[in-house]
Backbone bond lengths (Angstrom), bond angles and torsions (degrees), N, CA, C in turn:
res aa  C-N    CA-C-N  psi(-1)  N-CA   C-N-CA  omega(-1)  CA-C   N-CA-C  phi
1 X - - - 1.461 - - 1.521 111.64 -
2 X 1.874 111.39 -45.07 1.489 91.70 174.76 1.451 114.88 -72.61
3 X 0.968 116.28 -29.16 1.837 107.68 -174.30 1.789 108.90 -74.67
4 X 1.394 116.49 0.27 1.166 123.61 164.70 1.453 118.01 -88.56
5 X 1.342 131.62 -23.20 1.129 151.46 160.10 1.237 126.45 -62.65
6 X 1.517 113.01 -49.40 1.403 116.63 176.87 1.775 120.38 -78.86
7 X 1.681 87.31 -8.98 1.911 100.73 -175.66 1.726 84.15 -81.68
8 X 1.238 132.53 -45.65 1.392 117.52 -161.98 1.617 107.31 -77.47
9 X 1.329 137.93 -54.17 1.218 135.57 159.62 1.676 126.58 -67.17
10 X 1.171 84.42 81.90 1.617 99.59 -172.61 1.504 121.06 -102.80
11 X 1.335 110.36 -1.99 1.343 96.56 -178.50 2.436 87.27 -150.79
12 X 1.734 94.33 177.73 1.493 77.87 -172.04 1.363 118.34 -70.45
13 X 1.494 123.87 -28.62 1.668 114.24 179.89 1.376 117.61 -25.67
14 X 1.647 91.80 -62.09 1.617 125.55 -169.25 1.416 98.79 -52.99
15 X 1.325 137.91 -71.61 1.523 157.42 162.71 1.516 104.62 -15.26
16 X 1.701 104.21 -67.99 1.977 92.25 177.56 1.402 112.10 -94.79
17 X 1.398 142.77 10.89 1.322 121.79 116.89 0.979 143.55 -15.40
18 X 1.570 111.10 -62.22 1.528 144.15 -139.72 1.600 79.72 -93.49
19 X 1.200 127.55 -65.65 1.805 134.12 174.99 1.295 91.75 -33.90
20 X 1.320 109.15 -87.14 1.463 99.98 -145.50 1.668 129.23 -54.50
21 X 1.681 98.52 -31.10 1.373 85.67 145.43 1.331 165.38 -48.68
22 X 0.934 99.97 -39.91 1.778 122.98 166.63 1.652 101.41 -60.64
23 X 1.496 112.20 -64.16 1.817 116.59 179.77 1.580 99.32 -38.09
24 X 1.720 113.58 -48.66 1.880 100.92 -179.08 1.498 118.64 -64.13
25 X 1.602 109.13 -33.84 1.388 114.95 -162.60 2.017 91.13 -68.91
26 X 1.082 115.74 -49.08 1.288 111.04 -174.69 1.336 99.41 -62.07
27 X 1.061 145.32 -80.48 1.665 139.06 166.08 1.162 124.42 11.66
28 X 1.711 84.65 -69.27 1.916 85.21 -171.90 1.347 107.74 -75.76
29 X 1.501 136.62 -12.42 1.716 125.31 170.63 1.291 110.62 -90.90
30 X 1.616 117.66 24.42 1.544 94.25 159.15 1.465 121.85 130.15
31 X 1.593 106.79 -24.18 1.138 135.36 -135.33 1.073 120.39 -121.34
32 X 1.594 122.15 92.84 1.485 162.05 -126.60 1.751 115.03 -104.49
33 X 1.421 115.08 -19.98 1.249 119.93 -176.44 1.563 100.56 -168.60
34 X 1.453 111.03 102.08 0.990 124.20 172.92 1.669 132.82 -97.20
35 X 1.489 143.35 119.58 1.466 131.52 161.59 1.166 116.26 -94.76
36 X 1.642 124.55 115.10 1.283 137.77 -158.76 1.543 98.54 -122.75
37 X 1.568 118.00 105.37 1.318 144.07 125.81 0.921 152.29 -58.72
38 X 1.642 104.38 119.12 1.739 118.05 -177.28 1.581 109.69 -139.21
39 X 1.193 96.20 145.12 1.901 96.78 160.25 1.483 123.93 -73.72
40 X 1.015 123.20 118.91 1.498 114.75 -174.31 1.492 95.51 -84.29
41 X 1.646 111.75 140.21 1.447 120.48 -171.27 1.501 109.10 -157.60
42 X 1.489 107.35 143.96 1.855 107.09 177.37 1.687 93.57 -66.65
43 X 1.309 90.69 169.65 1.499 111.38 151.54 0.980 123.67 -148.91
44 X 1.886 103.88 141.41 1.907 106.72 -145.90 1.606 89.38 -73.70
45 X 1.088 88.78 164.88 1.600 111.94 172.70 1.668 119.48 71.30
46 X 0.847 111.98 -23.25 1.983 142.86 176.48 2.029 104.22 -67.39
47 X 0.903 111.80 -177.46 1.498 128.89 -178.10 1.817 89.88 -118.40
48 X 1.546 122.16 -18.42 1.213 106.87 -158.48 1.775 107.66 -82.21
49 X 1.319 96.28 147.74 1.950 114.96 -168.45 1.615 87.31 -118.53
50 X 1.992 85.25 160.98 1.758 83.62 164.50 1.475 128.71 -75.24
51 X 1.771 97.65 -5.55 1.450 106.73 164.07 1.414 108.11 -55.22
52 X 1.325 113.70 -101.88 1.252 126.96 165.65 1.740 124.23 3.66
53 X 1.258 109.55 -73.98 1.529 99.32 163.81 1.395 123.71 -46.94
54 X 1.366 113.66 -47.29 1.571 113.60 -170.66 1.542 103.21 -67.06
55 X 1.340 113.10 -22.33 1.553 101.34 -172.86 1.684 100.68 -85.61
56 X 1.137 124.02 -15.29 1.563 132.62 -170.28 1.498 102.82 -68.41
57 X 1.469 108.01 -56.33 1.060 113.01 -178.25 1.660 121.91 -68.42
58 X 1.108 124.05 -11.48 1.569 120.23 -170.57 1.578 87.11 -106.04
59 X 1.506 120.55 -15.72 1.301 106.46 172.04 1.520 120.12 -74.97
60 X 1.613 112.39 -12.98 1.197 111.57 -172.42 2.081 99.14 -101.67
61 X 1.025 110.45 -19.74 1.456 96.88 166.91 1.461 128.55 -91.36
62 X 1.568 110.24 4.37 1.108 112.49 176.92 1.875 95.11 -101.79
63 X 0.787 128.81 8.43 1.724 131.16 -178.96 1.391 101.64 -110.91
64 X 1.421 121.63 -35.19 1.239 103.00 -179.33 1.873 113.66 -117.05
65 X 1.407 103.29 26.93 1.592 95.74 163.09 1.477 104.90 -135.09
66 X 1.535 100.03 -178.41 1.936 102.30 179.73 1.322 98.79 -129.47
67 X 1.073 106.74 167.88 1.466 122.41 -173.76 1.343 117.95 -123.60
68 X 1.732 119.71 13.05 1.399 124.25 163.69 1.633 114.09 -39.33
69 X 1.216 106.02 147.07 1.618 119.38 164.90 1.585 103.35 -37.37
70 X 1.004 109.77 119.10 1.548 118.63 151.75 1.907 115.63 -64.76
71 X 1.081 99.87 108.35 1.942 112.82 -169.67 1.780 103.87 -112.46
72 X 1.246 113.20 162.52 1.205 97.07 165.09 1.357 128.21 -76.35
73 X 1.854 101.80 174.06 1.832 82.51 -166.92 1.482 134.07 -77.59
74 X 1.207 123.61 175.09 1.316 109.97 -170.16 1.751 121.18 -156.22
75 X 1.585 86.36 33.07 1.486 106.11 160.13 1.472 99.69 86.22
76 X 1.626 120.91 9.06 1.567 126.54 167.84 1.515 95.42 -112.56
77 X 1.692 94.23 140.14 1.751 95.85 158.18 1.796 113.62 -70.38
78 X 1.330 92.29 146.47 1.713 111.54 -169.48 1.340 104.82 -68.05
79 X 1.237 156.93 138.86 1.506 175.13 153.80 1.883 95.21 -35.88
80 X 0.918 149.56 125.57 1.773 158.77 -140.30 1.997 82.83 -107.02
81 X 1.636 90.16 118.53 2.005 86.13 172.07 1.950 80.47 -114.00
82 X 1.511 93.80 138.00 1.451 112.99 -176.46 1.868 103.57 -127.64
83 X 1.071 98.08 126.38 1.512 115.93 167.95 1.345 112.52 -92.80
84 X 1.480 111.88 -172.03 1.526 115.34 -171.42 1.887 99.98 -147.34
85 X 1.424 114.05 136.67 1.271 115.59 175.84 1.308 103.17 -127.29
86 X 1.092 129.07 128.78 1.824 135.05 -167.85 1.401 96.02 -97.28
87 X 1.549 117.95 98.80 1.515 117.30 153.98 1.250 114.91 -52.94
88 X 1.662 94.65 143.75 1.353 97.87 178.71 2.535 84.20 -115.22
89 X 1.322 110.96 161.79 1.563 112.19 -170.73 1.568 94.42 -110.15
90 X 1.030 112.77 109.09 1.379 106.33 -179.78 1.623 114.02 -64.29
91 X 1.631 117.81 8.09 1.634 111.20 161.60 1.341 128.09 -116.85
92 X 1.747 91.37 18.73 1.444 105.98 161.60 1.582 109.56 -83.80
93 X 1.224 110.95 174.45 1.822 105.90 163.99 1.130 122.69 -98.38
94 X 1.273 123.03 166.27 1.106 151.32 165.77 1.706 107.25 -12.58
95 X 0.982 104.53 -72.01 1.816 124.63 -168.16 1.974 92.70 -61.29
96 X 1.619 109.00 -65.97 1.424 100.29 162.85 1.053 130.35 -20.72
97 X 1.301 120.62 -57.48 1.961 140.90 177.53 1.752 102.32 -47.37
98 X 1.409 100.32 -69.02 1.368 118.50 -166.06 1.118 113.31 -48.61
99 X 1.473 115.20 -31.72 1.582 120.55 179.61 1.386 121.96 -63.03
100 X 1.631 98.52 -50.59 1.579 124.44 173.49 1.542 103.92 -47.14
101 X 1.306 114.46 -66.17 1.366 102.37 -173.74 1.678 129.80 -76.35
102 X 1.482 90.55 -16.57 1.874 85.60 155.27 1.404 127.62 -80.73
103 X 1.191 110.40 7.03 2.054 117.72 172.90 1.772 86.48 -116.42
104 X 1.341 121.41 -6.83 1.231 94.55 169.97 1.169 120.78 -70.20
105 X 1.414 104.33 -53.43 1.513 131.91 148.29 1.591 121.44 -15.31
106 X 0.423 73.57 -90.10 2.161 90.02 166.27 1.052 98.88 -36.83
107 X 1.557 133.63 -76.71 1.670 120.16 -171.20 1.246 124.58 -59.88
108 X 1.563 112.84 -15.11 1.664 107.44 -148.31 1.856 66.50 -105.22
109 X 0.982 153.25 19.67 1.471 137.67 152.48 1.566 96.94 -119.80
110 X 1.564 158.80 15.47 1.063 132.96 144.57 1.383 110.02 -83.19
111 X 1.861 123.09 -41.40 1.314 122.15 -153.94 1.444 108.38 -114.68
112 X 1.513 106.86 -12.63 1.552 99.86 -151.43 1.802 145.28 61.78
113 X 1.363 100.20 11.10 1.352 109.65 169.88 1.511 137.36 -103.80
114 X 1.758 89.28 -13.94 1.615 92.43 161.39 1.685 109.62 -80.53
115 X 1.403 96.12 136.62 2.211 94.58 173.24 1.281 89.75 -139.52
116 X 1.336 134.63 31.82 1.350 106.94 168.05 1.400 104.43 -170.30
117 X 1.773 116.73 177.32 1.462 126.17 154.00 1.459 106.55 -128.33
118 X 1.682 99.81 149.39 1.673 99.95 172.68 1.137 79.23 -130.40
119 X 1.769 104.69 148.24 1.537 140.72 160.91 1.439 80.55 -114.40
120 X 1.673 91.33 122.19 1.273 127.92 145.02 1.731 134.14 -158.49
121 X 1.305 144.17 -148.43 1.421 133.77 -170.77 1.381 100.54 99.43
122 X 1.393 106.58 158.02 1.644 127.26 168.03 1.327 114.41 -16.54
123 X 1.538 148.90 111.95 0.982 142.76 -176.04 1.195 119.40 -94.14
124 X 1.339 105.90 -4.41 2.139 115.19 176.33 1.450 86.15 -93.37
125 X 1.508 143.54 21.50 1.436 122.04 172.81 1.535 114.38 -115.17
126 X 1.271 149.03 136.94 1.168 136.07 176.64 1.669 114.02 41.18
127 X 1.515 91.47 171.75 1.357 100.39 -173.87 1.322 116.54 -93.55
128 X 1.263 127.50 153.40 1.577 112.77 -177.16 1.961 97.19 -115.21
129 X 1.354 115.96 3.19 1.321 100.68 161.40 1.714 108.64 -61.80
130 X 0.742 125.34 -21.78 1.581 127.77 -161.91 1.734 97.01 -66.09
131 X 1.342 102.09 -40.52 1.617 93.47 -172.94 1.976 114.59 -69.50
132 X 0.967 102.40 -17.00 1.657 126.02 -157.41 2.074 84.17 -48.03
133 X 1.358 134.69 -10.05 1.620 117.32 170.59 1.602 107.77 -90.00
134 X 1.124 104.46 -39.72 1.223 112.21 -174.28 2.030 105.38 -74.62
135 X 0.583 119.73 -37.23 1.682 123.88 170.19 1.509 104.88 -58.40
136 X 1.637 116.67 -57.65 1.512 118.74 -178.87 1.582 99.80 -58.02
137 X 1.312 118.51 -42.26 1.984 94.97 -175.10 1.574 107.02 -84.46
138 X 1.049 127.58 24.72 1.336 130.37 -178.13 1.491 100.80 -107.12
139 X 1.408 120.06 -24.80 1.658 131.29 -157.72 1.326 100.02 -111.49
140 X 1.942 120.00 -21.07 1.401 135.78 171.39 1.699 107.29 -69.35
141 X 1.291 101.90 -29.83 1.535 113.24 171.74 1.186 148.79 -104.14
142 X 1.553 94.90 19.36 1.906 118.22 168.27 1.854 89.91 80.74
143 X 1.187 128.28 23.41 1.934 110.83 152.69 1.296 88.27 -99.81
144 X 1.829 84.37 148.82 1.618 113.50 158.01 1.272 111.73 -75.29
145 X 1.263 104.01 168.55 1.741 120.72 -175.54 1.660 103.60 -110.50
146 X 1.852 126.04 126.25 0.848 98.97 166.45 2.047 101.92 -136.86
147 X 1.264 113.15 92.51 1.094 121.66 -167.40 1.435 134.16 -83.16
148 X 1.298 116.99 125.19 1.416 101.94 -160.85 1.663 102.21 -94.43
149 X 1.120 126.42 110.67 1.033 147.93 -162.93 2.344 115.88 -110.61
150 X 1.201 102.26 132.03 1.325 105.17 174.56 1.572 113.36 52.99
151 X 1.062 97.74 47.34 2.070 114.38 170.92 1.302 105.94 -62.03
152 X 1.441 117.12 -48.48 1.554 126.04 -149.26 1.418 90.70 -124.33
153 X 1.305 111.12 173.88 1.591 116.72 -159.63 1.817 94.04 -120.77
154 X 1.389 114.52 126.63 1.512 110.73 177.81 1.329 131.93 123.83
155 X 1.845 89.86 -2.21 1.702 116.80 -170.90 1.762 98.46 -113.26
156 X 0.918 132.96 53.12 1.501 154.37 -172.57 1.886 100.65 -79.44
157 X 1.062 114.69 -36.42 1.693 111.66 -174.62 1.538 94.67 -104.18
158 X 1.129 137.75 -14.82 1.675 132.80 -179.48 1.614 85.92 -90.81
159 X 1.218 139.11 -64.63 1.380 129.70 -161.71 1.839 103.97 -59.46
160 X 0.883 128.01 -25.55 1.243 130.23 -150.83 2.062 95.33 -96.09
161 X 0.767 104.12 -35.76 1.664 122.48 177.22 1.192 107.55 -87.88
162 X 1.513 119.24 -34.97 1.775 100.44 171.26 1.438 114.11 -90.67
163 X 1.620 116.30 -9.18 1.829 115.70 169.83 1.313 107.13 -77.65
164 X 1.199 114.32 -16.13 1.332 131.75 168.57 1.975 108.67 -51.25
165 X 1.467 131.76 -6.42 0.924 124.96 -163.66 1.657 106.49 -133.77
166 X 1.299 94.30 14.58 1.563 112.37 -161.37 1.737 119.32 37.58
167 X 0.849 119.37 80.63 1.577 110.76 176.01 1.304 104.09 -84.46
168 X 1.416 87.42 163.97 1.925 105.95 -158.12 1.508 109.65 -81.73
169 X 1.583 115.41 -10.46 1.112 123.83 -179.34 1.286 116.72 -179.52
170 X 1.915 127.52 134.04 1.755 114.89 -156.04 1.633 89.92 -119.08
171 X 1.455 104.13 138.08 1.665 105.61 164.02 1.127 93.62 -100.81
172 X 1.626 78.89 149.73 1.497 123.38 -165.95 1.356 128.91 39.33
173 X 1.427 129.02 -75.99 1.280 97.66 150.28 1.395 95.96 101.17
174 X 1.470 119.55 13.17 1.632 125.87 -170.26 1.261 100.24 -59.59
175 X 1.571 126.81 -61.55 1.391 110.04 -169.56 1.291 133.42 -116.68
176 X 1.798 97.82 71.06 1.897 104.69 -164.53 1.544 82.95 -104.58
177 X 1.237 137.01 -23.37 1.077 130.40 -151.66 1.524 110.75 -116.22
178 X 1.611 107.34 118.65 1.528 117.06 -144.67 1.695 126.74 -60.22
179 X 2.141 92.01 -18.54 1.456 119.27 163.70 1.383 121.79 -52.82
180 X 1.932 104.46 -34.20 1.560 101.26 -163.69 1.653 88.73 -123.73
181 X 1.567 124.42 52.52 1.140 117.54 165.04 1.854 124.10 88.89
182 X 1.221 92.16 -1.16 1.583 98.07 151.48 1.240 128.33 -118.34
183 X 1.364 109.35 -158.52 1.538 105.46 175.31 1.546 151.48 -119.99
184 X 0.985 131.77 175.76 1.341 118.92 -164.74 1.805 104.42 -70.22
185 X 1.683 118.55 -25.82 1.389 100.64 158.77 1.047 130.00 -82.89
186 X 1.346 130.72 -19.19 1.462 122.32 156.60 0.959 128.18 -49.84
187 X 1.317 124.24 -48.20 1.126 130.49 149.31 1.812 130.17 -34.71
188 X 1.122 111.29 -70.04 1.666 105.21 160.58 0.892 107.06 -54.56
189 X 1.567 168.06 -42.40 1.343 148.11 168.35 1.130 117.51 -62.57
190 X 1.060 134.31 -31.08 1.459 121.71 155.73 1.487 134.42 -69.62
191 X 1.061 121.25 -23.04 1.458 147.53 167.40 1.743 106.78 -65.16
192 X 1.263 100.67 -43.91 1.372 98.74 -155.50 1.659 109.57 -92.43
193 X 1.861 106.69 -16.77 1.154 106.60 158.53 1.302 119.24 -94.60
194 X 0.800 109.96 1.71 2.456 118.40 -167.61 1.603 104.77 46.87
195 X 1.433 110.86 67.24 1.405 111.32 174.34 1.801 102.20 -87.55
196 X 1.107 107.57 119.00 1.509 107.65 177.34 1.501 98.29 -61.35
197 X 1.457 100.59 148.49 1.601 127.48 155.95 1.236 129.73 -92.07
198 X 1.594 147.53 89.07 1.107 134.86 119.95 1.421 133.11 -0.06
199 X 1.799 107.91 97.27 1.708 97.56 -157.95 1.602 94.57 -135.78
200 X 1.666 101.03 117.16 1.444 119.30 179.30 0.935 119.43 -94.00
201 X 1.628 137.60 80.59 1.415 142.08 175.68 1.536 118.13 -30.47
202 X 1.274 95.87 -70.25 1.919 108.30 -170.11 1.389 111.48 -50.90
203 X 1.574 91.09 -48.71 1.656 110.89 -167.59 1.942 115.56 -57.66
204 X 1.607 91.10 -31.44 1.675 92.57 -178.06 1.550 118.64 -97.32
205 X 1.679 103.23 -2.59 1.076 118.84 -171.11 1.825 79.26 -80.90
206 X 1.486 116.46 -107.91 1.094 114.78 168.83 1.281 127.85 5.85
207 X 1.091 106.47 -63.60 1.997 96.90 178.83 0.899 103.28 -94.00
208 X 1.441 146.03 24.25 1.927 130.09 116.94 1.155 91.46 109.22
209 X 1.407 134.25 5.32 1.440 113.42 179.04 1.845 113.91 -110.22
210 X 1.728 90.67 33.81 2.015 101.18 178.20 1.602 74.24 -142.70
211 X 1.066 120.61 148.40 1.429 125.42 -179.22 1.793 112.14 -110.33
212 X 1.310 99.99 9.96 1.873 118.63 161.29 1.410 90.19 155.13
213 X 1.750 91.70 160.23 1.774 115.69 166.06 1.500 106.58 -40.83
214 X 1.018 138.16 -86.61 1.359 147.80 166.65 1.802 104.92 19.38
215 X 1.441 92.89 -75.68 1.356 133.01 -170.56 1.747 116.52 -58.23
216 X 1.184 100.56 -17.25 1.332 131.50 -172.94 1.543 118.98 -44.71
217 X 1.517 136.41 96.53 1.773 110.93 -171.81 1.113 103.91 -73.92
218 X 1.601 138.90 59.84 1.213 146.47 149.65 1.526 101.82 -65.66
219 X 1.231 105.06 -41.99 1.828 118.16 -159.15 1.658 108.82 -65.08
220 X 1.033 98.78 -59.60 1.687 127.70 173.50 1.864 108.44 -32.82
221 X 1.573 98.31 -67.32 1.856 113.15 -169.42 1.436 91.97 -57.17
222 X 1.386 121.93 -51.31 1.624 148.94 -141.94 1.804 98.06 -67.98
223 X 1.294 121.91 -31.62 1.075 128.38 -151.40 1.405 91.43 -117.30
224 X 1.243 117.01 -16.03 1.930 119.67 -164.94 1.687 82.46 -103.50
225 X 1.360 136.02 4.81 1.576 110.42 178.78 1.482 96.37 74.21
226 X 1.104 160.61 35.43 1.867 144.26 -149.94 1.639 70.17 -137.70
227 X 1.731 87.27 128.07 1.413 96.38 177.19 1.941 111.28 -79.93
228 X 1.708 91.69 159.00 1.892 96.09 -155.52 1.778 103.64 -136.97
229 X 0.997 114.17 135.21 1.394 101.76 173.26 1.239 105.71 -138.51
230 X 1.566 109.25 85.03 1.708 120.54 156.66 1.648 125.16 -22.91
231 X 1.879 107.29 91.35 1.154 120.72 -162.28 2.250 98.06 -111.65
232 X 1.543 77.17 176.54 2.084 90.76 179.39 1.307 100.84 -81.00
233 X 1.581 107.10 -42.39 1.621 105.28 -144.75 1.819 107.83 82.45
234 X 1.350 103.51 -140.07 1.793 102.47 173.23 1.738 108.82 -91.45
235 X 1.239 123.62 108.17 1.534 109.08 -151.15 1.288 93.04 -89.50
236 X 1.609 138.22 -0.16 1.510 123.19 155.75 1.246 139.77 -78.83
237 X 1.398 88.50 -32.45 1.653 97.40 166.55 1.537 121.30 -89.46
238 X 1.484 121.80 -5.59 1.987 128.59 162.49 1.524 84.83 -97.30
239 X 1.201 150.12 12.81 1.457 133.71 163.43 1.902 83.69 55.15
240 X 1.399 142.31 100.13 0.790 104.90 158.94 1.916 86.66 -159.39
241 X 1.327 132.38 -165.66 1.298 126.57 141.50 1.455 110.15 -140.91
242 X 1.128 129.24 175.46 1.420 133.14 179.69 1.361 121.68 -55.11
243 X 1.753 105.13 -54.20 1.841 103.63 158.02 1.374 119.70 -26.24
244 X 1.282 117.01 -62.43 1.321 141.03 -155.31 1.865 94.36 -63.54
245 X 1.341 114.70 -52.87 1.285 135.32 170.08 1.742 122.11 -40.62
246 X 1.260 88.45 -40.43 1.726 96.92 178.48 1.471 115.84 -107.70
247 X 1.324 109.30 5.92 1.704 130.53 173.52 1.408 100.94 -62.04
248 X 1.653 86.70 -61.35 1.806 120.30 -151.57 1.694 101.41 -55.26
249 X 1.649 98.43 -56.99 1.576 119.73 -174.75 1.921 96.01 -54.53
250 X 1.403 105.15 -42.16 1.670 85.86 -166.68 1.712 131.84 -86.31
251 X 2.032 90.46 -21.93 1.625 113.42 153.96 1.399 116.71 -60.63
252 X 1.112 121.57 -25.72 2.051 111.65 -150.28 1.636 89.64 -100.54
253 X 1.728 112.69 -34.55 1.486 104.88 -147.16 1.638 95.83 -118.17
254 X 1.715 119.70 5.49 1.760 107.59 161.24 1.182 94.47 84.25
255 X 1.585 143.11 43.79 1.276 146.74 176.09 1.233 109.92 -103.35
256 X 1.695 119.14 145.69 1.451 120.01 -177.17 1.636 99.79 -99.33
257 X 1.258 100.54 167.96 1.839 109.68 176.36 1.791 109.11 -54.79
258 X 1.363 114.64 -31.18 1.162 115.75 -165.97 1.604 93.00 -83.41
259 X 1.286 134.05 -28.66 1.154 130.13 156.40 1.350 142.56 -51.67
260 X 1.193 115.65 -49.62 1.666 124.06 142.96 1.642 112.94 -42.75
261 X 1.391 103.94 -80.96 1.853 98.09 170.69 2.005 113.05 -22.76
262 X 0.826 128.86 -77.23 1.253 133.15 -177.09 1.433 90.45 -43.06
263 X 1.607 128.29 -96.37 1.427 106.37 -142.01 1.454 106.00 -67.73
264 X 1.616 132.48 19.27 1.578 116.17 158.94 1.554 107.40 -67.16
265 X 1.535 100.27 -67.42 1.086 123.70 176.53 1.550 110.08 -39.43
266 X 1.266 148.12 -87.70 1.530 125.60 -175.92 1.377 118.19 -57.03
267 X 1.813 134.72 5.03 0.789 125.72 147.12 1.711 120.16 -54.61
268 X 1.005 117.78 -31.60 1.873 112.45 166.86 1.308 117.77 -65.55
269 X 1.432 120.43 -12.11 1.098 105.12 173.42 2.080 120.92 -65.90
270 X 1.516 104.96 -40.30 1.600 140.30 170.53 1.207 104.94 -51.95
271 X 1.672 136.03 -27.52 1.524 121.38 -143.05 1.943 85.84 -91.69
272 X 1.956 106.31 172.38 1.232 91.91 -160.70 1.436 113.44 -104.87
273 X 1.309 102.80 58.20 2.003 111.61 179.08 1.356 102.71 -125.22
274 X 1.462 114.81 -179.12 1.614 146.35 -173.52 0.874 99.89 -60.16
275 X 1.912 117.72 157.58 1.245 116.10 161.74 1.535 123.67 -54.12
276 X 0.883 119.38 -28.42 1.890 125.68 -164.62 1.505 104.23 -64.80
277 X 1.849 108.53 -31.77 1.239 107.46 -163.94 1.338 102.69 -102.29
278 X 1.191 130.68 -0.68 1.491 141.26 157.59 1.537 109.95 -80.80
279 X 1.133 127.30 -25.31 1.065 114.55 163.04 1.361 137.75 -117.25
280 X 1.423 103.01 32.64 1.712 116.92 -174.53 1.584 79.57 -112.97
281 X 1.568 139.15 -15.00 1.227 140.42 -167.88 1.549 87.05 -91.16
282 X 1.200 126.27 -71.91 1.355 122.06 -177.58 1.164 131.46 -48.51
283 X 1.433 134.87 -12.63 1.110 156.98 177.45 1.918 83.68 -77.82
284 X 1.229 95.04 -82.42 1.474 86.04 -165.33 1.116 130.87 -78.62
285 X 1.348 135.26 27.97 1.728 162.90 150.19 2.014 82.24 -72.12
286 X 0.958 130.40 -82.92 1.565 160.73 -127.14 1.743 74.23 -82.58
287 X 0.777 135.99 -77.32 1.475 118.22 -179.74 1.733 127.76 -65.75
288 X 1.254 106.77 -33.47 1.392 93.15 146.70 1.334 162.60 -75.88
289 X 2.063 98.21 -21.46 1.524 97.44 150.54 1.467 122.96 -71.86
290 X 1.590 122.67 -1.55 1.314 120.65 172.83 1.899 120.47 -89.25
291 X 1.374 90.83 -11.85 1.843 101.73 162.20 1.275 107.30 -76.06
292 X 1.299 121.79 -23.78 1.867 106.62 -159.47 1.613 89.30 -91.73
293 X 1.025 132.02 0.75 1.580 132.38 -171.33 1.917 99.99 -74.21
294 X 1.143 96.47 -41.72 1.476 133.52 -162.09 1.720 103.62 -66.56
């Protein structure tokens, strides 16, 4: 599916199309503060650079969001503020990486919309300690880290060396937890720093590495207090949206509304901006679960 994706958006039209859609699809379900990830990448035969893309894309989230004061609510849906996180592919190289995060660099001081890097890609491929220089000058330069860590089952000394760097937040995260095939030190290292989890139901269901919802270490973190932020993953290719996401979590696992409310809500605490902007969000979460009372 991704290499079917990247054959159809092949050049930039296609590329900030392809953005701005997604910025509506998140919009129209609801969805008030978005971090939107991509790998910036040439494409052969094209004029397009990882310059070029990366600038395509911040051109398309700066067209389709606003940057009004966040106020409390007031019985209008809120205008979608979208950030940008520059994947880096962990089966690209090294030098690839390095590039990414020096235009990460670069944008997140012209525009302010880059706040982050994600390491992610195939996790049965290469090592992702290898990236661990290029991540430190990314973290030397005010981006967050958001690493997808322990996808695949068997990578126990790579996960343990990249928590080793504290990232600000781990996807997925299937097998830190010794119940669902990791271990009891992964586990204390994650615990002991409170690295939130990014946790994609559909997405891990689907790609076979949760063997059903049920089964899910949603249950496990959920019950340990371990902070969680109910994510899509790629929500075109899991066919899925975030609603749908916090449906699943509140059907499968016996959750009340006031339960969902909470882990949205301390999900702002995790997202990758300032306090002011975490709490001009909470302000207006905090007045809108007090409209639905109403």
């Amino acid at each position: 599916m991704f290499k079917l994706v990247h054959s159809i958006v092949n050049d930039l039209d296609s590329l900030y199309q392809a953005t701005c859609a997604v910025i509506d699809d998140f919009a129209n379900d609801g969805v008030v503060y978005l971090e939107l990830r991509s790998t910036p990448r040439a494409i052969a035969e094209t004029d397009v650079t990882q310059d070029s893309y990366m600038r395509t894309v911040l051109r398309a989230i700066r067209d389709k969001t606003s940057e009004s004061e966040l106020g409390p609510y007031d019985g209008k849906r809120r205008p979608i503020v979208v950030r940008y996180l520059a994947a880096i592919d962990r089966r690209n190289s090294v030098e690839h990486a390095m590039e990414t995060v020096d235009l990460a660099i670069k944008y997140k001081e012209q525009t302010g919309l880059v706040v982050g890097v994600d390491l992610s890609g195939d996790s049965s491929i290469g090592d992702a300690t290898t990236f661990v220089p290029v991540l430190v000058k990314a973290v030397s330069h005010g981006l967050k880290l958001a690493l997808h860590l322990a996808e695949v089952d068997g990578i126990v000394n790579e996960t343990s060396q990249m928590l080793e760097l504290c990232p600000h937040r781990i996807g997925h995260g299937t097998f830190i937890h010794p119940k669902y095939g990791g271990t009891q030190q992964l586990l204390d290292q994650t615990r002991s720093l409170q690295i939130p989890l990014e946790l994609c139901l559909t997405s891990n269901v689907k790609g076979q590495v949760t063997p059903s919802f049920e089964k899910h270490h949603f249950q496990a973190w959920h019950r340990m207090k371990h902070p969680i932020i109910i994510c899509t993953d790629d929500k075109g290719v899991f066919a899925t949206k975030l609603s749908d996401e916090y449906k699943c979590v509140m059907d499968v696992f016996k959750l009340s509304r006031d339960d969902m409310l909470d882990l949205a809500y301390n999900a702002i605490n995790y997202i990758f901006e300032d306090d002011s902007v975490k709490d001009s969000f909470k302000q207006y979460f905090t007045s809108w679960r007090e409209s639905l009372k109403n």
